[in-house]
N, C-alpha and C positions, 0 to 999 in steps of 0.2 A: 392824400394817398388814395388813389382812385384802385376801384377791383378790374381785373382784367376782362374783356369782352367777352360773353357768352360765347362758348363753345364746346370745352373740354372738360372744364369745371361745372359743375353738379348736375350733371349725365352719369347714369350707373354706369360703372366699369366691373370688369370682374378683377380680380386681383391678378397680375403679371406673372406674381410668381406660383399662381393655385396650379400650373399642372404639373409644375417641378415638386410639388409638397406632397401631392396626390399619388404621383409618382416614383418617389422618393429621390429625385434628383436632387433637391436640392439637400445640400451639406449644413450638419449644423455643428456644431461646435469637438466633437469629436468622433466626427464622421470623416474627415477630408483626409484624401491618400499621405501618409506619411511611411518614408522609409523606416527602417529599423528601429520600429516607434517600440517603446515598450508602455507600462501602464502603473498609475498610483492609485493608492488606496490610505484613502487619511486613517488616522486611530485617533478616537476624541480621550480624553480628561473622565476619567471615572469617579474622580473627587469634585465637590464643591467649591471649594476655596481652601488651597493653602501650596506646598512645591512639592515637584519630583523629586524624590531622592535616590532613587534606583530605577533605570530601566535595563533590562536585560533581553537584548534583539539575537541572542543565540538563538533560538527555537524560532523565531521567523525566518533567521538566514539559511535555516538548513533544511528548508521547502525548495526542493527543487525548484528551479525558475528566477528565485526570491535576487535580484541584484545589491539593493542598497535599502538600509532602513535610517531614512532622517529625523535628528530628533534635537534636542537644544545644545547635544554636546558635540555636534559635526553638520550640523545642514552650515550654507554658504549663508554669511552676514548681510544681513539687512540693514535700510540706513534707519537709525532711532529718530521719535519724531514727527514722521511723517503721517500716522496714520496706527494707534495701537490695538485698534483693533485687527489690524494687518501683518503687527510686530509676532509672525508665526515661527514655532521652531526657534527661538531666541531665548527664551530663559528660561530656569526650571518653573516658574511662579505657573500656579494655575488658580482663573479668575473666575470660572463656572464649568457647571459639569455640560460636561459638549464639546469644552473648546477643544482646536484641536492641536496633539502635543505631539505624534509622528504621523512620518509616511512611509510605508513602505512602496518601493520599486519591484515592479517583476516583468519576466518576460511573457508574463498572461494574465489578465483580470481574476483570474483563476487563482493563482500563484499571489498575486497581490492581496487579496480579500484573506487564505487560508494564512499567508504571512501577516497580516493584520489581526489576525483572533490571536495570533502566539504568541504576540509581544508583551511582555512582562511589565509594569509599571510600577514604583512604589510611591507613597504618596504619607508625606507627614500634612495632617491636615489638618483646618486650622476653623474655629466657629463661622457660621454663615448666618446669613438673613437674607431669606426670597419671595417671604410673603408680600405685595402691597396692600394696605391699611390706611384708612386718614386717621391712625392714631399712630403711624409708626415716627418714634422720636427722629427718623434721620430725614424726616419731609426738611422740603429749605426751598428757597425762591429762584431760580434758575436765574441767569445773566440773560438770554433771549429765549424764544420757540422757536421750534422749526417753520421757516429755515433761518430766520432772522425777523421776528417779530416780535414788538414790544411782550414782555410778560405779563404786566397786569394794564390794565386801563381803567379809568375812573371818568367821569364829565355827573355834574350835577350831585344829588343828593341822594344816595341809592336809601339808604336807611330810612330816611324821614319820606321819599316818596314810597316806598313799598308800607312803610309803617300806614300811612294815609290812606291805601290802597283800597276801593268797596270791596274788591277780590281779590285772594292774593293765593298763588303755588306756591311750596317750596317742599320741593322731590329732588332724593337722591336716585341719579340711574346709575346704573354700571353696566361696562362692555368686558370681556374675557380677553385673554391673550386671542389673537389670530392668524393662521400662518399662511405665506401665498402657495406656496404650492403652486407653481408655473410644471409647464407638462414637458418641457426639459428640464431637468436638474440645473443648476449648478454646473459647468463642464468648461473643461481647458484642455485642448492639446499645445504642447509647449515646446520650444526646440531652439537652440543657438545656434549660431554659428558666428564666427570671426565676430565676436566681442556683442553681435546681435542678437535679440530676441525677439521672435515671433511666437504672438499667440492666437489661434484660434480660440476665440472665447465667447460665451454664454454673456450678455451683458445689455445694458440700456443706452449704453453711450461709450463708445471704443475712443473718443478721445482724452474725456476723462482717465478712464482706464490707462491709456497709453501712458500720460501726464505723471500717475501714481506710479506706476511699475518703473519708470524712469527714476523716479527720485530713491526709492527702496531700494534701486539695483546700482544705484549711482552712473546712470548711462546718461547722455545726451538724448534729448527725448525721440529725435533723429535716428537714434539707434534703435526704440521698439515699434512694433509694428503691431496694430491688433486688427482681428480682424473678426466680424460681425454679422454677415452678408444674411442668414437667418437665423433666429432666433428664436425660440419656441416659449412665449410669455414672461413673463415678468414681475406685473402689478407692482413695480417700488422696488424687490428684493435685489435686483441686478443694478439698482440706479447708479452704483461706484464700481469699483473694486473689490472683491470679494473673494474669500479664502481659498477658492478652487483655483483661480488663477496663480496667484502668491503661489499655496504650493507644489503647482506646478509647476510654473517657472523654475522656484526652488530645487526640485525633483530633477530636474532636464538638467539642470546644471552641473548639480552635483553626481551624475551618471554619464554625463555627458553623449545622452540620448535625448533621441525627443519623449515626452512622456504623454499620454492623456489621461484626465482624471476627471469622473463624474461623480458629485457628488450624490450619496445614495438618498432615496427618500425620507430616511431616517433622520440622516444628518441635515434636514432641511429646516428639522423642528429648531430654532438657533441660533449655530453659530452664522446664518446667515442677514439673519434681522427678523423681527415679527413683530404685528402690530402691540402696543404696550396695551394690556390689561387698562381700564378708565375708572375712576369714581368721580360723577361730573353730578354737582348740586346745583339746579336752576330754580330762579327763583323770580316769578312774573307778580310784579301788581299791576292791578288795572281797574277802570269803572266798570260799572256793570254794564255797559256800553259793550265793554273787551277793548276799548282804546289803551293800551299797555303806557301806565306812568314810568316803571320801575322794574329793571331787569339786571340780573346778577345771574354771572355765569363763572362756578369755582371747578377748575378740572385739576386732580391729583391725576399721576401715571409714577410709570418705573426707569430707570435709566440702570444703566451698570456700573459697578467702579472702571472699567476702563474707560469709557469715552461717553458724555452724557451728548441725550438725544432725550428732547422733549418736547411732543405731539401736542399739536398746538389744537386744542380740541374745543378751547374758547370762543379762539380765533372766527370761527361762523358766525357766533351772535355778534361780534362789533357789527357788522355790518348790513345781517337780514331784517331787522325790524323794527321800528319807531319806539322812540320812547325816551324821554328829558333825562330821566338818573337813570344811568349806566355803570355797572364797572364789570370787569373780567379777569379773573385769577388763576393763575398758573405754579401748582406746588407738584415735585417731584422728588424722588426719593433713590439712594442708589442702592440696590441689590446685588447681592454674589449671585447676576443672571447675566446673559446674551442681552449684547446691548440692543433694543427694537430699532426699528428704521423704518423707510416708508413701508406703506401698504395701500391701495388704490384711495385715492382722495386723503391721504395723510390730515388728520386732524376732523377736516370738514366732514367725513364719515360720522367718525363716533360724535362728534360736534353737535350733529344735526339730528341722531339719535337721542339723544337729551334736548335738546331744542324745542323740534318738533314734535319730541314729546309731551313737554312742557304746554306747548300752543294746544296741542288737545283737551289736557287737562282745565287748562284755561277756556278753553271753549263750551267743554263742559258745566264749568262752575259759573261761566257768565250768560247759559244757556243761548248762546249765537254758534249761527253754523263753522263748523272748522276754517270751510273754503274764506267766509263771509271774516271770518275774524284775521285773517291772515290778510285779508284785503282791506280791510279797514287798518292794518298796520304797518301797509307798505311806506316805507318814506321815501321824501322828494328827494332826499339827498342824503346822502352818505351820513349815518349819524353819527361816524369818528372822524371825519376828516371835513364835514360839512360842506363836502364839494360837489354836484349833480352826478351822475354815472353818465359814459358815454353813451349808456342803452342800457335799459332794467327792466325787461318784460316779465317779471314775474307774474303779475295781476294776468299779463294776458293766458301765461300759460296756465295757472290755475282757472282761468274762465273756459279756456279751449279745452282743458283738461273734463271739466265737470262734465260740459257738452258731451264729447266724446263717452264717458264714460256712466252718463245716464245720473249724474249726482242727484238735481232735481228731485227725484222720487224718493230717495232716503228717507226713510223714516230717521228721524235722531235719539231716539230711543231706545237706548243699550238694551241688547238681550228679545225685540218686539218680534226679531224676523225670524221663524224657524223653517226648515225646510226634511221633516222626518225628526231623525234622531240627533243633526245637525243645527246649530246656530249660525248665522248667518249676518255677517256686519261688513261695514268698506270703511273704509281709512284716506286719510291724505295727507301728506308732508310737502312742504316748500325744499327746494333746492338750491343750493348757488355754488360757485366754484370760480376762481382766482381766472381772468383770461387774462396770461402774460404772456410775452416773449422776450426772447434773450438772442444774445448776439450771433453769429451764425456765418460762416464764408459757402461761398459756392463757383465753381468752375461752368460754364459753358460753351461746347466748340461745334462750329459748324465745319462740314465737308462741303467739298467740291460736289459731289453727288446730293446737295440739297437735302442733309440728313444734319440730325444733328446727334449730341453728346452730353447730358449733365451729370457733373456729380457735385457731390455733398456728402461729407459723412455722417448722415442721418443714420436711425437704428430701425428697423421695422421689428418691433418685438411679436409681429403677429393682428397688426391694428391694420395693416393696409394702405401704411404712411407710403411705403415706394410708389403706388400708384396713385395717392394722392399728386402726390410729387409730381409725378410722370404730366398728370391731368394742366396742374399749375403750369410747367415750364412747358407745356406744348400751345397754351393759349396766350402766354407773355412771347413766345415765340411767332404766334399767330398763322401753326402750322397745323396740319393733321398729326394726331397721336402717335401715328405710322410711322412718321419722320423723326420721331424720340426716342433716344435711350436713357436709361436713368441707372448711373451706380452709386450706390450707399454702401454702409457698412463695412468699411475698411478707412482705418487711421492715415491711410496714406491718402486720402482724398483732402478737400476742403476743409477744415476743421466744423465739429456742430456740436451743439450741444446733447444733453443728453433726453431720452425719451421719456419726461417725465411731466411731470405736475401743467400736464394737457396742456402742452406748451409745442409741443415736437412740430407740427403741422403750421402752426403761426411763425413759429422762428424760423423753421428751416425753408417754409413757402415766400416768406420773406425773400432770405437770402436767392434763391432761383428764380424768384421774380427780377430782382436788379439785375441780375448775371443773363440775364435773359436778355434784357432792354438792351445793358452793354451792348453783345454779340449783336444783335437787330441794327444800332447806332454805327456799330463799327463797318457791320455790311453795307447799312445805307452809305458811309462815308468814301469805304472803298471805291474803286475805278471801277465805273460799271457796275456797280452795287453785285458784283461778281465775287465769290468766295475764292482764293485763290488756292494752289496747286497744295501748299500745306497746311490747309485749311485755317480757319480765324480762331483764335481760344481770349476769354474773355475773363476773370477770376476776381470776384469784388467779396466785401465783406461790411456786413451790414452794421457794424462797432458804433459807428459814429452816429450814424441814425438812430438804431435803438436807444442807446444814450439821451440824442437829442430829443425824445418823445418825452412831451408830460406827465408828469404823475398825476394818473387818477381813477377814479375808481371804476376799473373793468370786470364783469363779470358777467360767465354763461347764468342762464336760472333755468328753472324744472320744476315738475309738481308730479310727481308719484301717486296712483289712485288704486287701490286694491281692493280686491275680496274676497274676503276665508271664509270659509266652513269651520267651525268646532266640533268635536263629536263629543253629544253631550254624555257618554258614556263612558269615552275612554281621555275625554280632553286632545284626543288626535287633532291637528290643526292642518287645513291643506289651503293654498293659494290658491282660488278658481281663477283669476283675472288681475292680470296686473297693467297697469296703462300708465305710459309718462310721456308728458308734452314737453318742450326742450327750446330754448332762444339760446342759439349755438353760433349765430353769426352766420356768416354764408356758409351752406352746406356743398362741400368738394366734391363729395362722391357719396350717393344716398344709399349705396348697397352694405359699404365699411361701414358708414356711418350709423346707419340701423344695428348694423349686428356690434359696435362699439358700445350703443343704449343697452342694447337687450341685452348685454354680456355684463354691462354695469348693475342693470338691476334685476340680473338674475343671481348676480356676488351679493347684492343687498338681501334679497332675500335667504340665500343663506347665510348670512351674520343673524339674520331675526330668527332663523328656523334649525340651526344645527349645527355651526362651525364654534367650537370652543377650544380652547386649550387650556385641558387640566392640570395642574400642578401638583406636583409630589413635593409638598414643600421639605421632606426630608432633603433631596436631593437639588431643588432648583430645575429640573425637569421636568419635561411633561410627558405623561405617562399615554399617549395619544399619540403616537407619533409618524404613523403611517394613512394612508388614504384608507384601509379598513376600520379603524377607530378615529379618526378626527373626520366626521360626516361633512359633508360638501355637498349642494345641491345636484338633482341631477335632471334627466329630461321627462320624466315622470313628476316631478316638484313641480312643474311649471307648467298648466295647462293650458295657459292660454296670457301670450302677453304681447304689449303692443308700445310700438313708439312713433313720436309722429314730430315733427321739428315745426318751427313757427318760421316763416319769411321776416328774417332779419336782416337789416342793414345798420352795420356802426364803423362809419369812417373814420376813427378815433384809433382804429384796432390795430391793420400793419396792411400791406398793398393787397393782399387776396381777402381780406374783411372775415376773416377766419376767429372763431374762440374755440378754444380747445373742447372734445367733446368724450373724452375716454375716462374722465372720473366722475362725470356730475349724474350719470346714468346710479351711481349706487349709493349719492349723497343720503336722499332724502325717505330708500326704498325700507328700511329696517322703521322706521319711525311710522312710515306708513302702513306697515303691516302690524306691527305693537298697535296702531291706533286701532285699525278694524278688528283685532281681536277684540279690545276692551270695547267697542262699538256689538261686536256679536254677544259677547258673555257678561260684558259689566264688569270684568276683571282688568285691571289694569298690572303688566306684570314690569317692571322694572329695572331688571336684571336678565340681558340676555345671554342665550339664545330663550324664548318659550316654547320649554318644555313641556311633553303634558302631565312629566308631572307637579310644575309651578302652579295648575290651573285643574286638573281632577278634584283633588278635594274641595274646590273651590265653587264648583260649579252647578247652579242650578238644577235641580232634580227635574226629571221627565215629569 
């Protein structure tokens, strides 16, 4: 699989669509002109767990405006089966508090919202449990991880090698619930016609989407249409189908209007998916060397009685670090809560917060430098599958990384650097993250006028994939940029997968690479290597090829480098410097690409520093549930932070030699910052976010 010629690909581009966004041109999900549109407003579940037994939508209907209020005893039937956490509007049962159990319809956002405070609910309720515990009796061993990986692993002798061990860790971490909060809601505008549906919708992959809404409405999938074109983030929360769409769809139908509906801020704490709360026990033996014999990595999470979903937060250590006894354990437990789903780097996030936590603590106890320990444990190969990587530049990014960020002079003695009233330490964590791709079609057509046409239904949730895109199929074309158009995000185009698990850019560059050759093949073949009057269209799909590629083990890597201040006063903690080095594969475009890094590990650092979701375990809520109480980092948090990629080549990967680069940016940045606190203060805190007040009383007197 050779990479395409220098020329398009890894030149900064600006993004295509920056002066439509700037502008407000471009449309997002219920923005786009619809006639005699009207508007919904979901009503969530006030109860816990147990059924409706009265609702009374009198006092909704008689708000002016108010059209129709759907609820389990009249909205239009869904197909069972398909998907329960989708199955809305269909029984009285309620499974958590949030879910949602009406809609009203009105002829104004207005009318809709005051029709939604009026609707009456009664609710026979029934005992609940929504604490997670590694003592709660309903732990049990799941059948896979997300998204299908073995649940536990085992090779060699963990017991007897850790028991053996000169030095040995064993730390319990834990991570809190986490919500994405993408900076568009949730949103659907919806609308039929002759037996069709059309959706404008919020999403990561409108074909998926298309796929689900086909089967729930029992259409031919021919019959919906979704459509994508911008998107306003994501991070995991949109990677399916999700409830705004359903009840919109729903809504339209049964009004037989078109409807739109955005989900409010509120309702995003949820029933949309959030990262699962973690208690992840690591457990490192080693020589006093730091050459690691013995590693054991046990992750509890929560899933829901409807549909279990279990974050596979193990999964990182099978394959970041050397070591003969191995095993990895996966227990989850189901709660009357919102069942979690992805969240940026699923698993490997909170994964590598216990990991590379663990590596510190280890470094510490075996008195060798963090960097120096981590690099004395790189392995030649894969230590679960025992097969080489097609490319593992770990070692180099942590050596690029030190350089860069001054390592060298470290003193490594916790608590030596002060600076005033301030303490003063730096940190570092290894990174990695899965480089896959998956199947993907694509359309190419040239014109008479020497121009050309691709599509794909890629998703750009805000990453800068269209122009990726655009760069790719202008150099497999071997044309100027100028001569390209590129459309995404609409169901009716090529089919692609969906924009996740930093796969978007490999799969879909794929695909518009072949499509590309095609079209080039077909004009060379032509009479006169001349495009004719109705121009040439080319449409391949990459199935058989991806298929045909070997398994084995690919993956981006990183090294996160930071530095806090503590106040030794008030335990305030601030990030002065954050630096991360990156082997991503060929880099497409260095402008997306930077602000994809800096976007990853400025989300890490708020996981270390302030994003929690607190629970009312009365209710299975969390009492947090707006951008004024659930804190998020901002541009003041971040003084100063840098990313820098390493020249990489791995022909092993897919024809543009691309790894995915929009989740490994936040793997390893939470662990990095836990480490340099306990580097400034001597405190090691375990349980995040670090608060100050985990670490006030804790801390060294002036």
């Amino acid at each position: 699989m050779s990479a395409p010629p220098v020329g398009a690909v890894g030149r900064e581009h600006p993004r295509l669509e920056g002066r439509d966004k700037v502008t407000g041109a471009a449309r997002y999900a219920v923005e786009y002109p619809v006639a005699d549109v009207t508007y919904g407003w979901a009503v969530p579940a006030a109860a816990t767990r147990g059924r409706i037994s009265r609702i009374d939508v009198a006092p909704a209907l008689a708000v002016p405006g108010v059209l129709d209020v759907l609820h389990h005893g009249n909205a239009p039937r869904l197909a069972p089966g398909v998907d329960r956490t989708l199955f809305l509007l269909q029984e009285p049962a309620v499974h958590y508090r949030g879910e949602f159990v009406a809609v009203v319809v009105a002829e104004s956002i207005e009318a809709a919202r005051e029709g939604a405070r009026l609707v009456r609910i009664d609710y026979d309720t029934e005992a609940h449990s929504t604490v997670l515990s590694e003592h709660h009796p309903g732990l049990y061993r799941p059948e896979k991880v997300n998204p299908s990986f073995p649940t536990d692993t085992a090779d060699g002798d963990f017991d007897a090698g850790f028991a053996a061990a000169e030095v040995r860790v064993d730390a319990t971490y834990r991570t809190p619930a986490y919500h994405n909060n993408p900076m568009e809601p949730h949103a659907t505008t919806a609308q039929w016609a002759d037996g069709r549906l059309l959706v404008q919708d919020s999403n990561q992959g409108s074909s998926p989407v298309q796929a689900t809404l086909a089967q729930l409405f029992g259409l031919p999938q021919e019959s919906v249409r979704v459509v994508a074109e911008h998107v306003g983030g994501g991070f995991g929360s949109k990677g399916y189908a999700k409830a705004a769409v359903v009840l919109a769809a729903l809504a339209a139908k049964q009004v037989g209007r078109p409807v739109r509906l955005a989900l409010t801020r509120q309702q995003l704490f949820g029933p949309v998916g959030y990262r699962t709360p973690t208690i992840q026990r690591v457990r490192l033996g080693a020589d006093a060397d730091g050459r690691i014999a013995a590693v054991c990595h046990d992750a509890i999470s929560q899933t829901s009685t409807l549909h279990e979903f279990t974050e596979q937060s193990a999964v990182y250590t099978r394959s970041m670090y050397a070591g003969p006894h191995r095993r990895t354990t996966h227990r989850v437990v189901r709660l009357d809560v919102p069942t979690p789903f992805w969240m940026r780097a699923p698993g490997e996030c909170p994964g590598a917060y216990a990991l590379e936590s663990a590596m510190d603590e280890l470094a510490t106890g075996c008195g060798v430098d963090p960097v120096e320990l981590r690099v004395r444990n790189d392995p030649t190969v894969d230590p679960e599958r025992g097969q080489p990587f097609t490319s593992r530049n770990l070692v180099a990014c942590l050596r690029e990384g030190a350089r860069r960020f001054g390592w060298a002079d470290r003193d490594p003695t916790p608590g030596a650097r002060r600076d005033g009233r301030w303490l003063v330490g730096s940190g570092v964590a290894g990174s990695s993250y899965p480089a896959r791709a998956r199947a993907a079609a694509a359309a190419a057509t040239a014109a008479p006028d020497d121009t050309f046409e691709v599509r794909i239904n890629a998703t750009d949730i805000g990453t800068g994939a269209r122009t990726a895109l655009w760069q790719v199929a202008a150099d497999a074309l071997d044309v100027p940029v100028e001569r390209v158009a590129i459309r995404v995000g609409d169901s009716d185009l090529p089919p692609a997968g969906v924009a996740g698990g930093s796969m978007g850019t490999a799969s879909w560059s794929w695909a518009v690479i072949r499509a590309c050759e095609g079209l080039r093949d077909r004009i060379r073949d032509h009479p006169g290597g001349a495009v004719p009057a109705e121009g040439l269209t080319v449409e391949v799909s990459t199935a058989d090829e991806v298929r045909a590629q070997p398994a084995r083990p690919r993956y981006a890597y990183g090294a996160q480098f930071t530095e806090v201040r503590v106040d030794a006063d008030t335990g305030e903690v601030r990030v002065g410097r954050m630096l991360g080095v990156f082997a991503v594969g060929r880099v497409v475009n260095p402008t997306t690409t930077r602000s994809q890094l800096i976007g990853g590990m400025t989300m890490g650092l708020s996981m270390a520093l302030h994003e929690e979701g607190l629970l009312d375990e009365r209710y299975g809520d969390w009492v947090n549930h707006d951008l004024a109480t659930y804190h998020i980092s901002v541009c003041a948090d971040v003084e100063r932070i840098e990313a820098y990629c390493l020249p990489e080549e791995d022909p092993e990967l897919n024809p543009a030699g691309v790894k995915g680069l929009g989740e490994i940016g936040i793997v390893g940045t939470a662990a990095a910052i836990a480490n340099a606190v306990h580097h400034a203060t001597g405190l090691r805190v375990r349980d995040l976010p670090i608060r100050l007040d985990k670490l006030l009383d804790r801390l060294p007197a002036r």
